[in-house]
Structures are given as C-alpha cells and as structure tokens.
N, C-alpha and C positions, 0 to 999 in steps of 0.2 A: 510595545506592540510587536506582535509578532510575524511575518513577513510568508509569505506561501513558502518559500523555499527550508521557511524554518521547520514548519508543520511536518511537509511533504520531506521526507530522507530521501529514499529511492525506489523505484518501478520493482517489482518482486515478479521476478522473469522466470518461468520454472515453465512444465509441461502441463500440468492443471493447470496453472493462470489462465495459462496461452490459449488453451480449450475454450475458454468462457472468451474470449474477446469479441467475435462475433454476435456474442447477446450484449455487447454495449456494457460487458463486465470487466472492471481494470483493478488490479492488487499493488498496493503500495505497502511501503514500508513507511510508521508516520511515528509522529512524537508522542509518548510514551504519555506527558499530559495534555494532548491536543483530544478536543472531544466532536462530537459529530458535527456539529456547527463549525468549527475550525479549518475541519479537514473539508468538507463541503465549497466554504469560502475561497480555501487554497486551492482544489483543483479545477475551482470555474476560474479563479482569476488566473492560475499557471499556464490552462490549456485552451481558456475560450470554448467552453463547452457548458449543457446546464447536466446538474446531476440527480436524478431523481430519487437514490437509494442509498444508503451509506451502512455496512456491516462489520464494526470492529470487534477485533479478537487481542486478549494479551496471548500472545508466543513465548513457553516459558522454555527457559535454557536448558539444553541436558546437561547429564554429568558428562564429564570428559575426564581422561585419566592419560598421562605420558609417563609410563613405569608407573612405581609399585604406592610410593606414598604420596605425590603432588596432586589426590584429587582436587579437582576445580569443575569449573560450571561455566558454559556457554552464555554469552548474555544474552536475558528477553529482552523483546523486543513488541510493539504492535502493529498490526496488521490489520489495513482497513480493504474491503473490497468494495467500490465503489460503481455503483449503474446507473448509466446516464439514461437520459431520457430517450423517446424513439427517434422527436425530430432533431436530436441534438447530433452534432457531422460526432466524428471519431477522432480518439487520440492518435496523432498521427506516431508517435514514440512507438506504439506498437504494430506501426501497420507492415514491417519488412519482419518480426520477430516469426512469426506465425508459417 
C-alpha cells in the first residue's frame, strides 16, 4: 500500500501556481500511476485539509540537446492541481511563497 508521501513527490512552485492559491488552488507534482482517488486521500491525510476538486495532466518531456548528436528527452512527469473546499483552513507550505 502506498503511503501519501509515495503519491504526493513535491509542491510545483512557479508564478502561475502561486496566482491560484488564494482560490484554495494547490499544484503538485504526483505519481505518474497514482489516480484521482489516490492523490485526493494523500493530500487530506498529508495536510489536514478536505479537497473538493482534483485536475490531473500528464507533463510530457522536451527534447533537450548538449552539442551536436546526444539528443535526449527531459522526463514526464504528472501534475495534479488540487481545490479544496471553502470551509477547508489552507495549506500552510504555501502560505510565505506568495
């Protein structure tokens, strides 16, 4: 069984994220086979909070090139944006980012 911390990788900190945080919108970075229910269970039990909406994306790699013939590829990744509910408090991870 798989453990919130397994689901949940890391916070996806950027300047769009950070925009939505005040609608009770938070961006993670999650397991690539964790599916809405999963990631759902992980971030009420990691943060203590309820979530009312869950929006996964696969993130797919660019090409990436160092000189002339080593093309290679960035790895994908998934990307859930999660919205909690009104009366649910805030993540507090993001409350000094902003």
């Amino acid at each position: 069984m798989k453990t919130a911390y397994d689901v949940l990788i890391r916070p996806v900190i950027s300047e769009q994220s950070m925009e939505h945080t005040d609608l009770k919108k938070y961006v993670f970075e999650v397991a690539k086979d964790a599916n809405k229910i999963e990631i759902k269970k992980a971030v009420e039990e990691a943060f203590g909070v309820k979530v009312q909406k869950i929006s996964t994306t696969n993130v797919r790699g660019k090409a990436k090139r160092m000189g002339a013939y080593p093309a290679g590829q960035t790895a994908g990744w998934k990307k859930a944006v999660v919205k909690l509910t009104e009366d649910s408090k805030t993540i507090e991870f993001f409350e000094g980012m902003v």
